[in-house]
N, C-alpha and C positions, 0 to 999 in steps of 0.2 A: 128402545131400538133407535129413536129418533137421534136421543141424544149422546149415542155412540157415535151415528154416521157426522152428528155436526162436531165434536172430537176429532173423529179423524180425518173429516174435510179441515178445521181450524188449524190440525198438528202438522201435516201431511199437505193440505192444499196450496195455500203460499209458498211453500219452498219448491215446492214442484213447478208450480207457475216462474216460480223465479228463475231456475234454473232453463225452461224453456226459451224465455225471452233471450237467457244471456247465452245460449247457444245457437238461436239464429242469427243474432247481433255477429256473434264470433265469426261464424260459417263464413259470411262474408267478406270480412278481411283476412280469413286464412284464403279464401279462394284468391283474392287480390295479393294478400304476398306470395301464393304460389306462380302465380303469373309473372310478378317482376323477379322472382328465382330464376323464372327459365327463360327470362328475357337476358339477365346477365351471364347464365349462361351459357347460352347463345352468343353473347357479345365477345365473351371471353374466348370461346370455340372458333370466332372469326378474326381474331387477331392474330397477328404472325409474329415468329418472335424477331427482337433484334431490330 
């Protein structure tokens, strides 16, 4: 039984951990480029043409 659960911690647990990490790392700078999205367009929205 033991050495089922350490199999499927060894198969299964680093890529799950991995994929954690590089989704909070992500989150971050998707929050950051959503922010300078609506900055420009906002900038764009207050310009006039001509």
């Amino acid at each position: 039984m033991m050495e089922n659960w350490a199999t499927i911690i060894g198969n299964w647990g680093f890529p799950i951990a991995v994929s954690i990490y590089l989704l909070v790392r992500i989150e971050g700078k998707l929050e950051h480029l959503t922010e300078s999205i609506r900055g420009l367009s906002e900038a764009i929205g207050r310009q006039t043409p001509g």
